[in-house]
C-alpha positions as CSV (number, residue, x, y, z in Angstrom):
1,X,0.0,0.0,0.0
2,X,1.3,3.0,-0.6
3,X,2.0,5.7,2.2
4,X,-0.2,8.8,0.5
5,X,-3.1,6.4,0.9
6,X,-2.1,5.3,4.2
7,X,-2.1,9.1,5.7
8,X,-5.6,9.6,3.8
9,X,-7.2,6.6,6.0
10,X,-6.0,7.7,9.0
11,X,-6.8,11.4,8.3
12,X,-10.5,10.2,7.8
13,X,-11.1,8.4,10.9
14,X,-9.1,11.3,13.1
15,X,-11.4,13.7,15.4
16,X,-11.5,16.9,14.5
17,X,-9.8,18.7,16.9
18,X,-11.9,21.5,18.9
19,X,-11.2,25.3,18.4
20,X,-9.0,26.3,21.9
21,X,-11.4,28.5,24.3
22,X,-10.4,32.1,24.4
23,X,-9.9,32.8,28.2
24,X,-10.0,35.9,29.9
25,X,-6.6,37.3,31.0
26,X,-6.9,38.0,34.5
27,X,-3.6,39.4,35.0
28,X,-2.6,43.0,35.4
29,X,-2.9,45.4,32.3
30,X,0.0,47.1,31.2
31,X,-0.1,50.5,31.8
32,X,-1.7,53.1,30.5
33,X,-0.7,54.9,27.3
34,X,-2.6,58.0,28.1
35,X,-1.9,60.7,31.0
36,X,-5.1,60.8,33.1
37,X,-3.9,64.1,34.1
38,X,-4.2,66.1,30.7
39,X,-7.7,64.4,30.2
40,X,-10.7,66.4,30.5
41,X,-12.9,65.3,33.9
42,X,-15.9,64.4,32.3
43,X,-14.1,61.8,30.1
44,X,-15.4,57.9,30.6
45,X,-12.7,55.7,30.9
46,X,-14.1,51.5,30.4
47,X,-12.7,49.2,33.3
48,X,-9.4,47.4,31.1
49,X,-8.3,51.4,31.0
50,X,-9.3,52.3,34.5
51,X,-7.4,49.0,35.7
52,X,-4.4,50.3,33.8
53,X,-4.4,53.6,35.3
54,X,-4.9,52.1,38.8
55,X,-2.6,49.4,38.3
56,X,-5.4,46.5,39.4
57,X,-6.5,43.7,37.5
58,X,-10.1,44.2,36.0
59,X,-11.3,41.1,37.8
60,X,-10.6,43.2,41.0
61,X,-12.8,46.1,39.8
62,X,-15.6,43.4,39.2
63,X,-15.9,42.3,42.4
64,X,-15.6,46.1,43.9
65,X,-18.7,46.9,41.6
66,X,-20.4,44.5,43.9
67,X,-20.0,46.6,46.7
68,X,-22.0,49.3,46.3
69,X,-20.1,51.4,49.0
70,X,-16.8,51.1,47.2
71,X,-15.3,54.4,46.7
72,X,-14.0,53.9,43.1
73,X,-17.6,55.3,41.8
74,X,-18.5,53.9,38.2
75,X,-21.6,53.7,36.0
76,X,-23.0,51.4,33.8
77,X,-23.5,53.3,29.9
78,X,-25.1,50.3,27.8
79,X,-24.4,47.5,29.9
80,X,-21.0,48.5,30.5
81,X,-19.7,50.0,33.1
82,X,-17.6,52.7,32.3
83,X,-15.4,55.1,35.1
84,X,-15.4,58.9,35.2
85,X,-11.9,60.3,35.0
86,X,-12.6,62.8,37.7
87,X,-13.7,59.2,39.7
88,X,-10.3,57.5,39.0
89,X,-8.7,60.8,40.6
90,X,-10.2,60.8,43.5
91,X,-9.6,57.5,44.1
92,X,-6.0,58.1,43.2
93,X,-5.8,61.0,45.7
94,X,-7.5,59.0,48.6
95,X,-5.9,55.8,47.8
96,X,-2.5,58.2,48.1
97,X,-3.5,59.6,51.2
98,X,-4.6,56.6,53.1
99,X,-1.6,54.7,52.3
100,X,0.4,53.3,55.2
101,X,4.0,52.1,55.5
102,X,3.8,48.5,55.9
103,X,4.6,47.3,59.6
104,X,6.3,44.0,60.3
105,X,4.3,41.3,62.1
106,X,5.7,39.1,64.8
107,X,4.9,36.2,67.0
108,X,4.0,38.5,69.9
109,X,2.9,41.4,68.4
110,X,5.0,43.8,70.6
111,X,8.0,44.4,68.3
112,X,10.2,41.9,70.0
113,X,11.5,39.2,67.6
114,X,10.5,35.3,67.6
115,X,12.0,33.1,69.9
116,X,14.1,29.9,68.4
């Protein structure tokens, strides 16, 4: 038999293979290409850009658009929920504000270090 007809048969009884599912990428964005400074306030900014300009992942402005109390304020335009650039700065300026140095944690919680 020759080998063309050989790689025809087992071509015809193969499974097509199925199309690879586009996932979602969940990790940070890269960051932004604009200045959100020289942008006018009333600007709308969707939430892959906002993520970029607050260097989150947009997964993590999903679940604070659950909490209605979050202060990152957004709006939904169509479905989609799209950020005011005059929102993004606040947040920035808060976010700055609040922003602690990071204290090392111990054993006993008193500054003294762990015992051997």
């Amino acid at each position: 038999m020759p080998v063309n007809d050989e790689k025809t048969r087992i071509e015809a009884f193969a499974m097509p293979r199925a199309a690879k599912r586009g996932r979602k990428n969940r990790g940070v964005p890269p960051p932004a290409t604009f200045d959100i400074d020289t942008l006018p306030g009333s600007s709308n900014l969707t939430a892959l850009e906002a993520a970029a300009v607050i260097r989150r992942t947009p997964g993590a402005l999903e679940q604070w658009r659950r909490d209605p109390n979050h202060p990152l304020k957004w709006r939904y335009v169509d479905g989609r929920p799209l950020y005011r650039v005059d929102a993004v700065r606040d947040y920035l300026a808060k976010r700055d504000k609040t922003t602690k140095t990071p204290q090392t944690h111990n054993a006993h919680g008193d500054g003294r270090g762990a015992r051997p």
